[in-house]
C-alpha positions in Angstrom: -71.0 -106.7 38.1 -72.5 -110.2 37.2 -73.4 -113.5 36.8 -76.5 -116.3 36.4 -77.2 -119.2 35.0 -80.2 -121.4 34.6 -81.3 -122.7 38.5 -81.9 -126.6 39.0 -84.6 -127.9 41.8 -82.8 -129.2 44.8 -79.8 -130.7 42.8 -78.0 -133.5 44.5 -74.2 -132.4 44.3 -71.4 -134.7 44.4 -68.9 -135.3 47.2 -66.5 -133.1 45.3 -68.4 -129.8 46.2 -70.7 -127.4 44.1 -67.8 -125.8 42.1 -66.8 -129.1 40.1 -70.3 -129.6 39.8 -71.5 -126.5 38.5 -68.5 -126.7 35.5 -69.5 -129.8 34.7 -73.2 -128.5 34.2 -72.1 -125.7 32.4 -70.1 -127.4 29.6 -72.5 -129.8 29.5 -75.1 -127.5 28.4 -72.7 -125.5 26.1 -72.0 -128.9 24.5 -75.7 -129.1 23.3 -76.4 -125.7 23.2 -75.7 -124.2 19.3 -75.7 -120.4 19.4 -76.7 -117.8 16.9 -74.1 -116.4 15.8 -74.0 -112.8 17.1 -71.4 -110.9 16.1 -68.7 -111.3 13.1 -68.4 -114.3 11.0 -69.7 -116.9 13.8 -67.4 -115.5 17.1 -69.8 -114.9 20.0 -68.0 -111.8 21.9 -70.3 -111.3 24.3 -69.5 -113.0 27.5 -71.4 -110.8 31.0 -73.9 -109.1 31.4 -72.0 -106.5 33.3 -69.5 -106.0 30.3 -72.2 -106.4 27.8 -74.0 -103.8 29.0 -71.1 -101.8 28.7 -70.6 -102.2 24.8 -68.5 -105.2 26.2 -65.6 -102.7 26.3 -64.3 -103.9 29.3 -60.6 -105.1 28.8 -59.1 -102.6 31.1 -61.9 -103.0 33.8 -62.4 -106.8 33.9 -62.7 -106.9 37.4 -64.7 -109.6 38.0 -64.6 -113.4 36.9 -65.6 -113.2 33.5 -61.7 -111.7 33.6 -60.9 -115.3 32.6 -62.1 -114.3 28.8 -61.9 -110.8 29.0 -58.4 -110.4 30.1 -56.8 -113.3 32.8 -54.6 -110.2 34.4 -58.0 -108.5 35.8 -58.4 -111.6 38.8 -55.7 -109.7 41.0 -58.1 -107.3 41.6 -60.1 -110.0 43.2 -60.5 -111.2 46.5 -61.5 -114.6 48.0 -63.5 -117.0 46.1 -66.2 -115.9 43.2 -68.8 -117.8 41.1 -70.5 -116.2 38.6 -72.7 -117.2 36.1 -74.3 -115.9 32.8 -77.4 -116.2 30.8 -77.4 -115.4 27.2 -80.3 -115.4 25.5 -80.1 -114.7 21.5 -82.8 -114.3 18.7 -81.9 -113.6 15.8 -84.0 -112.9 12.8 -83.1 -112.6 9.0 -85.1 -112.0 5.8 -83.8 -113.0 2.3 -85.4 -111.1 -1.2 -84.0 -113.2 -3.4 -82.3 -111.2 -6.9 -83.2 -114.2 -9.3 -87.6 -115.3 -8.3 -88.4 -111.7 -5.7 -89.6 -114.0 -3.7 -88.7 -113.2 0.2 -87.8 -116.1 2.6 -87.1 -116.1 6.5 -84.9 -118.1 8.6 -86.6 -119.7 11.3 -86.3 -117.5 14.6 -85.7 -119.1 17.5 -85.0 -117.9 20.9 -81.5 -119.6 22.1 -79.6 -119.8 25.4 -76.1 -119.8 26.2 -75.0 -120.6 29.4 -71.6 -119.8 30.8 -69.6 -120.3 34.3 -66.5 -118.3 35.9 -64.8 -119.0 39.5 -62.4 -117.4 40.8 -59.6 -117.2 44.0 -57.7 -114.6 44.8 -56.5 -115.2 48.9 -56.1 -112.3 50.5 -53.3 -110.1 50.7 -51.5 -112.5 48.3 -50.5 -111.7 44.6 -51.7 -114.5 42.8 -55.3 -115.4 41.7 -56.3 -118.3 40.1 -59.7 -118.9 38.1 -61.6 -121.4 35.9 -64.1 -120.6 33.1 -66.9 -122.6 30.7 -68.4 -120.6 27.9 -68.4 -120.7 23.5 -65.9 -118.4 22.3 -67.4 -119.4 18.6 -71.2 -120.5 17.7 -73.4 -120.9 14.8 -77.1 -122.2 14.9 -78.9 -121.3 11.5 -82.1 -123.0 9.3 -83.4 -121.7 6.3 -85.6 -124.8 6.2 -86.0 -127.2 3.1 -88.6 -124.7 0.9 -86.2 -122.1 0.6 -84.8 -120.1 -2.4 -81.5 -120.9 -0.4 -82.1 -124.7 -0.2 -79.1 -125.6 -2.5 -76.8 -123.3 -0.4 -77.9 -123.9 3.3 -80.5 -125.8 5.3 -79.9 -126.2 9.1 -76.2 -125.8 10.2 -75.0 -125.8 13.6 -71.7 -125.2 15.2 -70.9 -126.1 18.6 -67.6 -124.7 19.9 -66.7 -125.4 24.0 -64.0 -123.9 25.6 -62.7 -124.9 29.4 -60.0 -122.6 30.6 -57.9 -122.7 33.9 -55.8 -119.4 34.0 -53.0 -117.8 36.2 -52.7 -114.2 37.1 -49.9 -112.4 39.0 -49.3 -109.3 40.1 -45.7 -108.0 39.5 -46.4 -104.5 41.1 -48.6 -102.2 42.9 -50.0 -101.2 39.3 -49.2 -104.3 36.9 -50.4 -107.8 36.4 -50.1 -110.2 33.7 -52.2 -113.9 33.5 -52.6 -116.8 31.2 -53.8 -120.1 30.9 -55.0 -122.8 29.1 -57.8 -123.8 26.2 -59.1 -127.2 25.9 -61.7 -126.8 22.9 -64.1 -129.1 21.1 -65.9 -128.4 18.2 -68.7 -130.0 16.4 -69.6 -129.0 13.2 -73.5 -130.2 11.5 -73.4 -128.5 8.3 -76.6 -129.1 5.1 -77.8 -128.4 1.8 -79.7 -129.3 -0.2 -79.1 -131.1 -3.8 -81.2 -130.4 -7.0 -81.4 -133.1 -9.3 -84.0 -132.3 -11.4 -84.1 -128.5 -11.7 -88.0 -129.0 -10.9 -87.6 -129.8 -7.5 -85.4 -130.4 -4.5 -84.4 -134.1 -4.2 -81.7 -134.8 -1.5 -80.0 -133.3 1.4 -76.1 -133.3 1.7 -75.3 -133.4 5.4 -71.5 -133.3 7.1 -71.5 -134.0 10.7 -68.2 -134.3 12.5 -66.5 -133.2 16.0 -62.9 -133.1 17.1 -60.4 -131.0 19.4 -58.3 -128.7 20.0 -55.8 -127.0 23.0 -54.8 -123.1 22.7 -54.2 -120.7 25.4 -54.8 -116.9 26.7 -52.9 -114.5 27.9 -53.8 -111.1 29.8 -52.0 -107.6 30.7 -53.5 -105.3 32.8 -51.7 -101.6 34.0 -53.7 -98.8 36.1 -51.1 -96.2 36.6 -53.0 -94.3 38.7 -56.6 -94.9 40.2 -58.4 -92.3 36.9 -56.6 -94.7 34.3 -55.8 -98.3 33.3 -55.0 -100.0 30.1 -56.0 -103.7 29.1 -54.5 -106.0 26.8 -55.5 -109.8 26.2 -54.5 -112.6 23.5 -56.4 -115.3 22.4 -54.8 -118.0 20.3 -55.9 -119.4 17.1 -57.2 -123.3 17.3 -57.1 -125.6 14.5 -59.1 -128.5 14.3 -58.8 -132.0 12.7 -62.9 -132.8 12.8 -63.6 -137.2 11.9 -67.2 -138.0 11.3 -69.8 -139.3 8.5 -70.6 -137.3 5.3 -74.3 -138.5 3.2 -76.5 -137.6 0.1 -79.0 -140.0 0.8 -80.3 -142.5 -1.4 -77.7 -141.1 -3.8 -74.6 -141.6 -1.5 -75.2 -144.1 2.0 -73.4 -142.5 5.1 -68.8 -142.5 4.5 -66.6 -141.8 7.1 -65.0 -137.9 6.4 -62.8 -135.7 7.8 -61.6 -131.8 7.6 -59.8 -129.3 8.7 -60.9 -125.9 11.0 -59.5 -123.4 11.9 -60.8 -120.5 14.3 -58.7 -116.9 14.9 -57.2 -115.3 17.2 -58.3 -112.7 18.6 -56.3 -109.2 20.1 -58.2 -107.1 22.2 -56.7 -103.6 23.7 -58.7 -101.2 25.7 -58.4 -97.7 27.8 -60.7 -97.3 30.7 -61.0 -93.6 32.4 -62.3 -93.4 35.5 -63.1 -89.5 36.4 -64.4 -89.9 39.9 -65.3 -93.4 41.5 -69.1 -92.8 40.9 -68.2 -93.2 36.8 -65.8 -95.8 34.7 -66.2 -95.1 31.1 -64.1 -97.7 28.4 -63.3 -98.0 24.7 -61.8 -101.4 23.1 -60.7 -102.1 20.2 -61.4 -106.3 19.8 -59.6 -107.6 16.1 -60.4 -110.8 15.4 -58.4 -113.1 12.4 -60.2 -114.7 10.2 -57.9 -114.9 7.2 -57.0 -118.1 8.9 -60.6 -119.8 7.3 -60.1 -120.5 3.9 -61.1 -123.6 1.8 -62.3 -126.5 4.1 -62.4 -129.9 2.5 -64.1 -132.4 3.2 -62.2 -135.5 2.6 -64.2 -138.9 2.1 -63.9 -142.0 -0.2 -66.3 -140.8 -2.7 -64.2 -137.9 -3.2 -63.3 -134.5 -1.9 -66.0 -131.7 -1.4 -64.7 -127.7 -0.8 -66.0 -125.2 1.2 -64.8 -122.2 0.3 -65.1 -119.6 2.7 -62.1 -117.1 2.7 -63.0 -114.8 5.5 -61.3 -111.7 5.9 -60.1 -109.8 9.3 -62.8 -107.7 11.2 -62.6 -105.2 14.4 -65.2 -104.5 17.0 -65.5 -101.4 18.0 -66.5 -101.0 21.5 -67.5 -98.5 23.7 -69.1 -98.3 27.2 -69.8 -96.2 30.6 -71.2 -97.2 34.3 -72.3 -94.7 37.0 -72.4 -96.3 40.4 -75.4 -95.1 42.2 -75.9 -95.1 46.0 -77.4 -97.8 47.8 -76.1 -100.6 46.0 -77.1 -99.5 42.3 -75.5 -99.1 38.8 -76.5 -98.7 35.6 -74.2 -99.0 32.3 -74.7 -98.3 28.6 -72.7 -99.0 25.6 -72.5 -99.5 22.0 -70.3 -101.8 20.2 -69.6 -101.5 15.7 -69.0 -105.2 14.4 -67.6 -105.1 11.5 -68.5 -107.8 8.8 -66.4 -110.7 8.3 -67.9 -112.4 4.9 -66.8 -111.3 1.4 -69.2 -111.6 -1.5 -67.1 -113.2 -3.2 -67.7 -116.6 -0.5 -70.9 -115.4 0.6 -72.8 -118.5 2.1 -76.6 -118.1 4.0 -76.1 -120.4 6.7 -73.9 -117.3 8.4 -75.4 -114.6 6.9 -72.7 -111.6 8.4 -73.3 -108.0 8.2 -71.8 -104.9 9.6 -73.5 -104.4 12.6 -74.5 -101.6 15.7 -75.0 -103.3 19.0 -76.7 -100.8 21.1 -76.6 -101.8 24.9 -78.1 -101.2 28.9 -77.7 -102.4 31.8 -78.8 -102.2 35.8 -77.1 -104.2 38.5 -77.2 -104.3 42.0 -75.1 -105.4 44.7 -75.9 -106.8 48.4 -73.4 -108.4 50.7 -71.8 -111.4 48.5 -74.4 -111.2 46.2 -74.7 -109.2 42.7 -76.3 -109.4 40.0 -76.9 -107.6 36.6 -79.7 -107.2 34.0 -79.0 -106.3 30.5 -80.6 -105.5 27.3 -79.1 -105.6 23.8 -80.2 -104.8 20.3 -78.2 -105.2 16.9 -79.2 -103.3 13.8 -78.0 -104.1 10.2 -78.7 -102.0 7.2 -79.8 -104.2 4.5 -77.0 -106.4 2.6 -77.1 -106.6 -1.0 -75.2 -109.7 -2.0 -74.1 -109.8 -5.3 -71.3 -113.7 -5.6 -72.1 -114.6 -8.9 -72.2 -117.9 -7.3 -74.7 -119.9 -9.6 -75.6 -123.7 -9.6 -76.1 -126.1 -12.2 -79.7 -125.4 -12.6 -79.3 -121.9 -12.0 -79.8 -120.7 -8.2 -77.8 -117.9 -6.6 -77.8 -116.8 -3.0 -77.8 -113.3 -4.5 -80.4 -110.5 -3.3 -81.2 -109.0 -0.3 -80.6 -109.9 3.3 -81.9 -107.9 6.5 -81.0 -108.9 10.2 -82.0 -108.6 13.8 -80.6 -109.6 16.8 -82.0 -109.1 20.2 -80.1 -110.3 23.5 -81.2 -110.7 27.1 -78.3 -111.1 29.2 -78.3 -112.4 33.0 -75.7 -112.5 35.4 -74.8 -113.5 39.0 -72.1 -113.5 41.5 -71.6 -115.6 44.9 -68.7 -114.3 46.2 -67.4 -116.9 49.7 
């Protein structure tokens, strides 16, 4: 089971202990920490190692803190207090053969890390638990540079979304428990392109840079009938955010004040875990996601409005996973998830360039006393995605062509149980 999270050298921790302390560290590196987007449209579904590992089916399990996410219901099978942090680290790498010039252009790779933070109380022998967790539901970190073929589409774009979430979980009997809790989300939002005014060479740089918030909620079912079966259900609510900021073209246009509207999905999740003998726990999940919600975003400023069209489209993840639980401590997992793609042709824009995608996923932990932690491994392959928008600009460019994507993931996770 998991959790870790970057270490600090001898930190000096307030009076009000190292739980508050290590939330606070957590969203403040999630606040500066873009991610690349990983999975459909910009949602980052991957939350532990342990459950990554496992295809990240692992709605019915969730029996550890990452619960908070996965399904709030899962912390009655908890006992006394749990920390548990997570590492993700992302690269992604995409290549675009562009339909109109043939020439071939790469977004710059770089190596990214997500932190995230889950504690959790359950006292004993009671049927409540309570937990708290830190971590980026959504996340977006692209650049395509200036000297692209893509330059009038998308330059460097990041979206930072931060999610704190206190949840409840009871259990109602021997075999069921439900849980919810709260979201309090921020989102900022630093989207470019470039402008051609010459149709010789690029001149300017649009850029939109805004945050704002947003409150939602969770809520979580777990059932195990029996100790070979148990069924997992968990909601997440759509957000909708009012982001203020500035919006320039410089020298064309000096800094404005601007404002728009975003909204992010909700997301269902359902899943069946079997559990033939307690050595072995294999899962599947089904993980829908909205995004018909994201439609036109306008921008909204004095020199006039500017749409976004984006227009996404609903998209499952198929997820699948298996652990065997080896003597002495041991366990190893495997799993594979199918991400299906999220952006139409029709709306197609570089900065998230989305394609169906096969996450194939490993795994080893091991556990000692109050301390466990997990190691996991994760590569997505894309087949290559011929774009074809018809989208064409003034002087003639197109994000048509090809596009060809990579991600690999190293996950790492610790718990502290006390």
């Amino acid at each position: 089971m998991p959790a870790s999270a970057p270490d600090c050298l001898r930190p000096t921790l307030p009076a009000h202990g190292p739980t508050i302390w290590a939330v606070r560290l957590a969203a403040g590196l999630l606040a500066v920490t873009p991610v690349v987007l990983s999975a459909s449209g910009t949602q980052v579904g991957f939350k532990d190692a342990f459950a990554t590992a496992r295809g990240n089916a692992f709605v019915a399990t969730a029996d550890n803190p990452s619960a908070i996410y996965y399904n709030p219901a899962g912390l009655t099978q908890l006992q006394g207090q749990e920390l548990s942090a997570t590492a993700y680290f992302v690269r992604f790498n995409a290549d675009y053969h562009s339909a109109l010039t043939g020439r071939t252009s790469s977004l710059k790779a770089e190596t990214q890390l997500l932190p995230q933070l889950y504690y959790a109380f359950a006292p004993a022998g009671a049927k409540w638990a309570i937990g708290l967790g830190v971590y980026a539901p959504f996340g977006l970190s692209t650049d395509w540079s200036n000297s692209t073929d893509l330059f009038e589409f998308a330059t460097k774009n990041e979206e930072t979304y931060t999610t704190i979430n206190p949840v409840f979980a009871w259990r109602l009997t021997d075999t069921l428990s439900i849980g919810g809790g709260v979201t309090f989300n921020h989102l900022k939002v630093d989207l470019n392109r470039g402008v051609n005014f010459s149709g010789v060479a690029p001149f300017g740089n649009y850029r939109f840079n805004a945050s704002g918030s947003d409150t939602g909620y969770n809520l979580g079912l777990r059932w195990q009938p029996s100790e070979q079966h148990a069924f997992g259900l968990s909601y997440q609510a759509r957000t909708n955010f009012g982001v203020s900021g500035t919006s320039e073209l410089p020298p064309v246009l000096a800094s404005e004040s601007a404002r728009a509207d975003f909204a992010f999905p909700e997301v269902v999740i359902v899943g069946y875990s079997y559990r033939p003998t307690p050595q072995w726990n294999l899962e599947a999940n089904i993980d829908w996601t909205n995004w018909t919600c994201l439609k036109t975003v306008v921008v909204s400023k004095a020199s006039g409005p500017l749409s976004l069209p984006f227009n996404w489209q609903a998209s499952c993840f198929y997820e699948l996973g298996v652990t065997r639980y080896l003597p002495d401590g041991w366990q190893v997992s495997a799993g594979y998830t199918l991400s299906e793609n999220s952006v139409p042709d029709a709306t197609w824009n570089p900065a998230v360039p989305d394609a169906t995608r096969h996450f194939l996923c490993a795994g080893m932990g091991y556990a000692q006393g109050p301390v466990r932690f997990m190691l996991t491994l994760q590569r997505a392959l894309a087949g290559t995605r011929h774009v074809n928008s018809g989208q064409r600009t003034f002087f003639g460019s197109t994000p048509d062509g090809a596009y060809d994507t990579v991600i690999n993931t190293l996950s790492l996770s610790l718990d502290f149980r006390f």
